[in-house]
Structure formats: structure tokens, C-alpha cells
C-alpha positions in Angstrom: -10.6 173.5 257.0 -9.6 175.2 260.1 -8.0 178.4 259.0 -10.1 181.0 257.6 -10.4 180.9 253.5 -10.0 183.6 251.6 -13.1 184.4 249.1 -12.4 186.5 246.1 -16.1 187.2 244.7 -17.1 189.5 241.9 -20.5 190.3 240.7 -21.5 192.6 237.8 -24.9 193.8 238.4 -27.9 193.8 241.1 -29.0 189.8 240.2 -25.5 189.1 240.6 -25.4 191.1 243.9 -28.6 188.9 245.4 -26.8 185.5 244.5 -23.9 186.9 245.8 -25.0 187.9 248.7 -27.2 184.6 249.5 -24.5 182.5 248.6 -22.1 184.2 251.4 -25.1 183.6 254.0 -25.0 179.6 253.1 -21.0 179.5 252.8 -21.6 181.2 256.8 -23.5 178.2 257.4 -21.0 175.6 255.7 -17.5 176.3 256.6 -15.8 175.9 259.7 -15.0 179.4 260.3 -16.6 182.6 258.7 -14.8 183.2 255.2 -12.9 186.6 254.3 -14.3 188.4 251.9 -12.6 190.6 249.2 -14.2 191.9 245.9 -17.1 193.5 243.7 -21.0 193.6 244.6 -23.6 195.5 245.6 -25.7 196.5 249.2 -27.0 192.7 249.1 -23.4 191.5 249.4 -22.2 194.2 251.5 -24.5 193.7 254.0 -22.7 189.9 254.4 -20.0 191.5 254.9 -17.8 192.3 252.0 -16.4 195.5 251.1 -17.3 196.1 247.5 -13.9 198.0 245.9 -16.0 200.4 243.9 -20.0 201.3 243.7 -22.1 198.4 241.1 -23.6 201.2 239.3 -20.1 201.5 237.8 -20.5 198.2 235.8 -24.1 197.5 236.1 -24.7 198.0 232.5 -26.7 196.0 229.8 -26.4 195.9 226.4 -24.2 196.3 223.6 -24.8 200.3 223.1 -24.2 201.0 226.6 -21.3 198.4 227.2 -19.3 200.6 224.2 -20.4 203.4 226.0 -18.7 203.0 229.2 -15.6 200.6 227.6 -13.0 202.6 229.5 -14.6 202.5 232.9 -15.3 198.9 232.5 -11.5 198.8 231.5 -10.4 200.4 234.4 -12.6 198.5 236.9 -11.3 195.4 235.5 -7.9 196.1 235.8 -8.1 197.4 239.5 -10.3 194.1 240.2 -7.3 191.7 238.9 -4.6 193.7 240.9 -7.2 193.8 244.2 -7.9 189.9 243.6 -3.7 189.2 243.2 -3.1 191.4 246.2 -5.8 189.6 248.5 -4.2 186.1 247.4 -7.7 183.8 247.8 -8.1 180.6 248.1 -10.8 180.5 245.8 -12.8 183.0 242.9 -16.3 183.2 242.4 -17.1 185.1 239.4 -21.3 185.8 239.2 -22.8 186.4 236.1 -22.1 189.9 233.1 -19.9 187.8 231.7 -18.5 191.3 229.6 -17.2 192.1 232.7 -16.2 189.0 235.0 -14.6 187.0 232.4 -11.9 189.3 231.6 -11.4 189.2 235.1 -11.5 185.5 235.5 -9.1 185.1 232.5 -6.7 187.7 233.5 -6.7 186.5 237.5 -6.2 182.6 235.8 -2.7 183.7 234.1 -1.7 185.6 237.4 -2.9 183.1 239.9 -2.7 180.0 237.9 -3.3 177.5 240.9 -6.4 179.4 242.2 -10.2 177.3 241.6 -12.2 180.0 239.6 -16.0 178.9 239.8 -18.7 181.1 237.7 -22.0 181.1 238.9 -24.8 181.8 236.5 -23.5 180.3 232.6 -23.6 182.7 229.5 -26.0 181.6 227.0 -23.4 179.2 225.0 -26.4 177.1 224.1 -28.2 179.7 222.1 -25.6 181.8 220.4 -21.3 182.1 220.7 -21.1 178.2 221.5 -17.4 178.1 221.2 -17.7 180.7 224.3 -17.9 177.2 226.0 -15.0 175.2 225.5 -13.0 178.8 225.4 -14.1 179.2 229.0 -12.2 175.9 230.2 -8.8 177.1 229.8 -10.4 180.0 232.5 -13.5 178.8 234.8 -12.8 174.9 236.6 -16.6 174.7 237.3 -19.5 176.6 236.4 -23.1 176.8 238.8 -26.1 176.7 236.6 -29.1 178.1 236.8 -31.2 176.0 234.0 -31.7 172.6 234.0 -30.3 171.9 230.7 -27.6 173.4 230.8 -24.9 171.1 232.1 -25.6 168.7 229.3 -25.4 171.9 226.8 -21.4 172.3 228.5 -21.0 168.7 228.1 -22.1 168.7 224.3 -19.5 171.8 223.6 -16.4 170.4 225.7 -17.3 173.3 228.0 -15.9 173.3 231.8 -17.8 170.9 234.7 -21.0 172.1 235.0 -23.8 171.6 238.2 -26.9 172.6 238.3 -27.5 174.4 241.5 -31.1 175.5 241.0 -33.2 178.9 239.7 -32.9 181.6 242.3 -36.6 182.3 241.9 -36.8 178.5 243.8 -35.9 180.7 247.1 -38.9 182.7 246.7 -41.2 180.4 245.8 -42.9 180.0 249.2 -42.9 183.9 249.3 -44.4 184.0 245.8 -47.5 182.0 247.1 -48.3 183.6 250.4 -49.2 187.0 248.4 -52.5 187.4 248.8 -54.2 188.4 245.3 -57.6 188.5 247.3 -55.8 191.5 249.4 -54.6 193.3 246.2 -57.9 193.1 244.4 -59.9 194.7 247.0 -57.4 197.2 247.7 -57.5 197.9 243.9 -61.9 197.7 243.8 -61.4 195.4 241.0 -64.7 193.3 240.3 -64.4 189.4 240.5 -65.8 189.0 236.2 -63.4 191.8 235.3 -60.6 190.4 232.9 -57.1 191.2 234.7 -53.9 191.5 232.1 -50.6 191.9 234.0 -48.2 193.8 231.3 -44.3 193.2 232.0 -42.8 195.3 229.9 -39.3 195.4 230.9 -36.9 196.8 233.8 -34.7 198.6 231.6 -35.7 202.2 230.0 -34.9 201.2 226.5 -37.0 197.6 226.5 -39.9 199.7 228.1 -40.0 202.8 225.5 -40.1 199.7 222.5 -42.9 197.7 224.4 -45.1 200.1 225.7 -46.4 200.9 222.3 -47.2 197.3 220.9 -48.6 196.4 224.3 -50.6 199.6 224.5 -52.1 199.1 221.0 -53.1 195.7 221.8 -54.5 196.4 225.8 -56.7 199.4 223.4 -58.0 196.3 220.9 -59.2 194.0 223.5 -61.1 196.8 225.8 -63.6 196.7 222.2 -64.1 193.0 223.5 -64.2 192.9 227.0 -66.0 195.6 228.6 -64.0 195.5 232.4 -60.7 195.0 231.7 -58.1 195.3 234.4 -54.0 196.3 233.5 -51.9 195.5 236.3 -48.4 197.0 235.9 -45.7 196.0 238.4 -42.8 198.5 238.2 -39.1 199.2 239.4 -38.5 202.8 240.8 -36.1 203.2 237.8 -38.9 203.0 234.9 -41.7 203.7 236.8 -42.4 207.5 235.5 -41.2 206.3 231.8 -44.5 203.6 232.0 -46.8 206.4 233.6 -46.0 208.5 230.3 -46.3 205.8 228.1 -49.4 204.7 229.5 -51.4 208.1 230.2 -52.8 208.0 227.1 -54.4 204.9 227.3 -58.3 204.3 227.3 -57.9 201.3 230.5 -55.6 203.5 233.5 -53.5 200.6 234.7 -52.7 199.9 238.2 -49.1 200.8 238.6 -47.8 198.4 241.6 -44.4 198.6 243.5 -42.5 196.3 245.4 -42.3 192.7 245.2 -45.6 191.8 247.3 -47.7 193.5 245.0 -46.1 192.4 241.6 -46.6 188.6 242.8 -50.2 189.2 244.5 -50.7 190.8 240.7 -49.6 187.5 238.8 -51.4 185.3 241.8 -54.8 187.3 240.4 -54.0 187.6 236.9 -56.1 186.1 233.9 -52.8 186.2 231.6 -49.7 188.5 231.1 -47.9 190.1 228.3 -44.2 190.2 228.9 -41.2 190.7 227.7 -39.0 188.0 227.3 -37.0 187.2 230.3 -36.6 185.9 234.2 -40.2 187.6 234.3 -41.4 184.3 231.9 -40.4 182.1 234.7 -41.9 183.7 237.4 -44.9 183.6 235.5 -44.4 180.4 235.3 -44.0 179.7 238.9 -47.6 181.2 239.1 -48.8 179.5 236.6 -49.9 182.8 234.4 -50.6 181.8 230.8 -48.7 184.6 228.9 -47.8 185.9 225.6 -44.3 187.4 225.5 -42.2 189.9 223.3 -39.3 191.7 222.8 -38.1 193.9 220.4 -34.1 194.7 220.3 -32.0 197.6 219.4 -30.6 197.2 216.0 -26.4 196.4 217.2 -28.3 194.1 219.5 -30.8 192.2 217.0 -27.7 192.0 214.2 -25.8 189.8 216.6 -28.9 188.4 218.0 -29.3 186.5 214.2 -26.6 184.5 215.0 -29.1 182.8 218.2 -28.7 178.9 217.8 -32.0 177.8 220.0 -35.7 177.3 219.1 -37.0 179.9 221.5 -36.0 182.9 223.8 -38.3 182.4 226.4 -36.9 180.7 229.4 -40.4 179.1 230.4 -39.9 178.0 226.7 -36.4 176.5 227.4 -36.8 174.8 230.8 -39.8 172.6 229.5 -38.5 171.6 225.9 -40.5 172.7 223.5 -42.7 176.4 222.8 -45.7 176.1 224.9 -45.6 179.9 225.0 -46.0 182.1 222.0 -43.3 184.9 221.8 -43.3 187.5 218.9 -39.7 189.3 218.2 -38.9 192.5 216.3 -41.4 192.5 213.3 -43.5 190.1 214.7 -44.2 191.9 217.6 -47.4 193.8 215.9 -51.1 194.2 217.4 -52.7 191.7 215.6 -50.3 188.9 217.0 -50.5 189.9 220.0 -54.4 190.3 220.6 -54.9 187.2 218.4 -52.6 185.3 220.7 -54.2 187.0 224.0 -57.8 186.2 223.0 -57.0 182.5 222.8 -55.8 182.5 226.6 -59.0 184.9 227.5 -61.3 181.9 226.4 -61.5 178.2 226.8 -59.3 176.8 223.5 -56.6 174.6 223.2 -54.0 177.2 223.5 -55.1 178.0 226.8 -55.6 174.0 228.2 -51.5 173.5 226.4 -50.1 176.5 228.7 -51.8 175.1 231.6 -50.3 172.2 231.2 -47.2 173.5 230.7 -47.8 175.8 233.7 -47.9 173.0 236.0 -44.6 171.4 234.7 -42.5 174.4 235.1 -42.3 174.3 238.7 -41.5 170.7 238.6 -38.5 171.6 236.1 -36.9 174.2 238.1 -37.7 173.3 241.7 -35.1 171.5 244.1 -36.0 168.9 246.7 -35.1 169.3 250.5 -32.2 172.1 249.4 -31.7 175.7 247.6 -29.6 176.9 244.9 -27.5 178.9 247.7 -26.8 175.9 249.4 -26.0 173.4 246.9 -23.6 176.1 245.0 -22.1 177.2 248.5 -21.4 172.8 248.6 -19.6 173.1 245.4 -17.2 176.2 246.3 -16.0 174.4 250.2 -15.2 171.4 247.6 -12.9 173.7 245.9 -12.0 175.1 249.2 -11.5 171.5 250.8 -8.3 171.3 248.3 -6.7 175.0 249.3 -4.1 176.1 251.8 -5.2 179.2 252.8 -2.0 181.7 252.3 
């Protein structure tokens, strides 16, 4: 590979930006020459030196309300991504995660460009609900990078494309995860060493946060009757933080309100448990082996389709070890009562407390990689591809 190849790379939103952009800095370190760089992504990716064709915040959008919402300037973004990727004529396409928005793309580049690899990194959920998503994706993607370790068997089972798993991004911040000092946090905070500390997760997205806040809230109230220093530690992102102030101003306990990502993991490295909202957050929790209780409550287009899920739990902890070690309480289910009875057993010496722990100590083992990172064994997978192009 002596000429320089020709990267077409498209992510849909911020997670897909920091993939992006860390698998650009192992490609650096893997091919021959540096690769040229045309496509979609955010200041992550830019900074490795691509020129994103229009701002992420222009597709950067989650859920089914707000996808119909902007459908023609997700439209029109598609459309000037296919003519951009024709135009550039790559050598290979790297589609990364929103699959609303990069598999149009990947289907409509496919009919244009018909000898091009297309590799997706991150796979849509096709083993917990739309599982004919999977074998429909092979007439589109040649290889998909996956983040979960069951996944490539789940492709396998639906006659999906080749499938590899690369690794959890999370496993590139594991050693930074560790060195947070809780001991630094907690006397910055004057929190006593008997006091009960609760981190509450209760979303990154305005609409998750205004439907958890209460539940949580009602619960946190509960279980200050029962434990008389209690200690709410609230990691937040700048774009909800003043939403969970409001929420939270009225409660009996003022929680600590933490930003950046030092403080939220020195916050789960001293916390007694968690409530959470299902998500990435469950395995990070995980990772620092925080016994949690986690809920999420949907919006009504959302839950409808969400009926259709084909998997015995939404919690990735859940998913990565087999079998539902943590308790998770959706829609209805989400009251008080669950939730403190649930809590209380992980505040006190049961056997709901000694099965997460065990299951705490198994996560990492799941989803860590030996002697490599996700970046690098994905970036291995695309200079395959690559090996079997003629740049243009």
C-alpha cells in the first residue's frame, strides 16, 4: 500500500465522532502513508484531520419524535453526503453508528460505487428488535465492527454481514477510569466516610432527564427516612445540567452536581450504588463495579415500537454477562416502591447485593481486550479492506 488511500468516513453523532476520530489516530499508525480523509464528523475527527462537509449538530439527533422532526434536513444531508462520497472516489467507506442516517448513505453510495468495501462500525441492535435489519444490511455493509461481545454470533444466527468484535470503547478508558481519585472528590465535597453515597444517572438527553428526575427524586426522598446522611452525586453534561438543577431544587438531600469526566468517574469510584438510566452509563458502572438499579421510561412513538424488542433485558451490563444480574424497571414499572425496594437490598448485606458483585467482577472480563484496543483492532480490519484497493 504505497499510494495514499482514500477514506470516506461518516459519523452521525458525538460517540460516533470519538470512534471516529480514534480510529483515524490508529489507521495513522497502521498504514504506510497518512490516509485522505473526506466525510461527516465532529471536532474529535476534525481535529485528525478531516473536514467534516457540514456541522454534527445537523444530524445529531435521537429519537423517533425528533428524527420526523428534522426528516428533510436529514434528507438533504444524505443526499449531499452520497454525491461528496461519489465525487471523492474512496478506496474504502466507514459508516459509524445512527444507523437512520448512515445507512441510507451506505445503501445509496453501494448502488453508485458498487466495488467500494463499506465497513460499519458500531451494529444496530438486530438482536433485540428489527432482526431482518440484519441480513438486509448484507446486500449494503461487507463487514461490520462490533462493540458487544455477542454480537457476531447474533449476525451469524440472522445471515447478517461478517461481523468482528473490535472491543467497547469504554476499554480505552479504563486505565483513566481507575486513576480518579474518589478520596480527592469526597473531601472536596466534605462528605463523611458512614454517609450512604447514591450516584443518580439520569440521562444525557433533556427528554430522558425531565421522565427520570421524578421517579428518582421520589425514591432519593423515601430512603433519606432510612438513612440519616445520605449523599446524591449527580454527574452532568453542560446540555442538561440547568434542567437537573430545576428538577432537583426541590428535593430534601441537595445533590452534588459534578462536571467533566474526572469527577463523574471519581463519583462512581466512591459510590455505594447508582440509579441509572438504561444505557452506555450501565457499563461504565460496570467497569467500576457500582451495584445499580436502572430505569427508563420512553416516549409513547418510542415505547409502541419498543414492544416489538426481542431480548430478555435492555441493560447492556445485562447483555454482556448473559443473564439479568441487574434489576431494570421500564415504563410502569418504573414507580417508587421498585425502585427503593430494589435500592435497599444493594444498601445492605443480602443476596442481591453478593449476585451484582459477582457480576460486577465479570463485566470487565467480558468486555476487556488483551494487549490491544478497539481502535486498533478495527483500524486492522479497514487496511484489510484497504490491502485489496487501487487507490484511484
Amino acid at each position: 500500500m504505497t499510494a495514499r488511500k482514500r477514506i470516506f468516513i461518516v459519523a452521525g453523532e458525538h460517540s460516533g465522532d470519538f470512534l471516529g476520530a480514534a480510529l483515524m489516530r490508529s489507521l495513522r499508525s497502521e498504514l504506510e502513508h497518512p490516509a485522505i480523509y473526506a466525510g461527516v464528523g465532529g471536532s474529535s475527527m476534525e481535529l485528525e484531520g478531516l473536514h467534516s462537509l457540514f456541522p454534527l449538530r445537523d444530524v445529531a439527533v435521537m429519537g423517533l419524535t425528533a428524527i420526523i422532526s428534522r426528516l428533510p434536513t436529514l434528507i438533504k444531508r444524505v443526499f449531499q453526503t452520497v454525491n461528496a462520497a461519489i465525487k471523492f472516489a474512496p478506496d474504502i467507506v466507514v459508516v459509524i453508528d445512527s444507523p437512520e442516517f448512515t445507512h441510507p448513505i451506505a445503501r445509496r453510495i453501494r448502488r453508485k460505487l458498487p466495488d467500494v468495501p463499506i465497513i460499519d462500525y458500531v451494529s444496530p441492535s438486530v438482536w433485540a428488535w428489527r432482526p431482518w435489519r440484519a441480513k438486509r444490511m448484507k446486500s449494503y455493509v461487507d463487514h461490520i465492527l462490533a462493540l458487544l461481545p455477542f454480537e457476531p454470533e447474533a449476525h451469524k444466527r440472522l445471515c447478517g454481514p461478517v461481523c468482528t468484535y473490535v472491543g467497547h470503547p469504554l476499554v480505552e478508558k479504563n486505565d483513566f477510569i481507575k486513576q480518579c481519585s474518589s478520596k480527592s472528590l469526597q473531601t472536596r465535597l466534605s462528605i463523611a466516610d458512614e454517609a450512604v453515597k447514591l450516584v443518580v444517572l439520569p440521562g444525557s438527553r433533556p427528554n430522558e432527564v425531565k421522565r427520570l428526575m421524578a421517579p428518582f427524586g421520589e425514591a432519593i426522598e423515601m430512603l433519606r427516612q432510612r438513612h440519616e446522611k445520605l449523599e446524591i452525586l449527580i454527574p452532568v453534561m453542560p446540555t442538561v445540567e440547568a434542567l437537573i438543577r430545576e428538577l432537583s431544587s426541590s428535593w430534601s438531600v441537595t445533590p452534588h452536581l459534578l462536571r467533566g469526566e474526572s469527577d463523574k468517574y471519581a463519583a462512581f469510584n466512591l459510590a455505594n450504588a447508582a440509579f441509572a438510566a438504561s444505557g452506555t452509563v450501565t457499563l461504565e458502572l460496570g467497569l467500576t463495579k457500582v451495584p445499580m438499579v436502572v430505569a427508563y421510561i420512553m416516549g409513547k412513538p418510542e415505547y409502541s415500537l419498543r414492544r416489538m424488542v426481542r431480548v430478555q433485558s435492555i441493560v447492556l451490563a445485562n447483555l454482556v454477562l448473559g443473564e439479568n444480574v441487574f434489576p431494570e424497571f421500564l415504563q410502569e414499572n418504573c414507580t417508587t416502591d421498585n425502585l427503593v425496594a430494589a435500592m435497599d437490598e444493594l444498601l445492605h448485606e443480602t443476596p442481591a447485593l453478593s449476585a451484582q458483585q459477582q457480576g460486577l467482577n465479570l463485566v470487565e472480563k467480558k468486555i476487556l481486550l488483551e494487549g490491544t484496543t478497539p481502535s486498533r483492532e478495527a483500524a486492522k480490519v479497514v487496511v484489510s479492506y484497504l490491502k485489496t484497493t487501487t487507490s484511484a
